[in-house]
N, C-alpha and C positions, 0 to 999 in steps of 0.2 A: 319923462323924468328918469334919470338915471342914476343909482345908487350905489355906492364903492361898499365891498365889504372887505376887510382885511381879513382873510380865511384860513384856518386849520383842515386839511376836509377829515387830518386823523380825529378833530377833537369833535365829540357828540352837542358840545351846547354852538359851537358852532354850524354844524351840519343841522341842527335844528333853528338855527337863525336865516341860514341859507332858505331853507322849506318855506320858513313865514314870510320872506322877502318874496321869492320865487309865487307865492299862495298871492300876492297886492298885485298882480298882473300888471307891471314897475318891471325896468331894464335893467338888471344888474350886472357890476362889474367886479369880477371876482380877482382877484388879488393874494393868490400864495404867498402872505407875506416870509414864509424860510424860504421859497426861491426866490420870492424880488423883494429885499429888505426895503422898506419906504430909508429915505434919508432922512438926515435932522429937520431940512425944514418942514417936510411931510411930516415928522411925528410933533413939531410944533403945533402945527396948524392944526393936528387932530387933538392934541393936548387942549388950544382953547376953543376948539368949537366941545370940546368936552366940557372943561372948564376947570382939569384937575391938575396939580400939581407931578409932572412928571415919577415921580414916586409911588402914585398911586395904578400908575400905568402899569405896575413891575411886576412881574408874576415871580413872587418871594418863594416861591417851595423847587424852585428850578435849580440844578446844582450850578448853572453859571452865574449865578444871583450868587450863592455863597461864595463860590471859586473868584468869583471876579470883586467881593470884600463890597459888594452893593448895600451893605445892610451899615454901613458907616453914615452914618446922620448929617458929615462935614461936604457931603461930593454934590456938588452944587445941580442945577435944571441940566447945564448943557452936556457934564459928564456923567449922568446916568441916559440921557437920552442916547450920548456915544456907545454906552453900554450896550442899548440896544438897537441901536443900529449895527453895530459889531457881532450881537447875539440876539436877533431880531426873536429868537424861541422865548426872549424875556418878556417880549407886549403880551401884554393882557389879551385874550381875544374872544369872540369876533369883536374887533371892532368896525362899525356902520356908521360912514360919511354921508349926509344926504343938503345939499345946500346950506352950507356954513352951519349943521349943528350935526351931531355923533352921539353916538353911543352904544353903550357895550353891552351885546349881547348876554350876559347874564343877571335875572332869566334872558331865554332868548326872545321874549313877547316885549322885553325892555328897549327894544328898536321900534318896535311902532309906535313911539311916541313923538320920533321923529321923523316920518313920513306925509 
């Protein structure tokens, strides 16, 4: 079995998600997502195996979340996912793909549920 995680290694709930993936003796595939921004249909596809409304993806306390006017209620699924695909620092993170279901590392013990 092989597991994707969309990885921070500066962020600590990340680095601790890594650990507990790393600890299930499981293949992981690790994914800097600020060096390799996933695209839109990648943040689709992680959006429904999550099951959440792209908005909830967004990591609001970021200054390109303000700078880029993200907090406008009218900007529909596909242009806030441009958003961050454009400023990939805006995904929530970690997030962990494992056979068509996801989820996001905080806590980081909130991924083995999908294992």
């Amino acid at each position: 079995m092989t597991v994707t995680i969309y990885h921070n290694p500066r962020c600590s709930k990340s680095r601790q998600t890594l650990e507990i993936l790393k600890g299930q003796n499981i293949d992981v595939e690790i994914i800097e997502y600020l060096k390799t921004s996933p695209d839109a249909e990648t943040l689709k596809q992680i959006l429904t195996y999550l099951k959440i409304p792209a908005r909830e993806l967004l990591r609001k306390g970021e200054s390109a979340y303000k700078e880029a006017g993200l907090d406008d209620t009218n900007l529909s699924e596909d242009e806030l996912i441009a958003a961050m695909v454009e400023h990939p620092i805006l995904i929530e993170r970690p997030v962990v793909v494992n056979n068509g279901k996801a989820a996001i590392g905080r806590p980081p013990e909130s991924v083995l549920d999908i294992l």
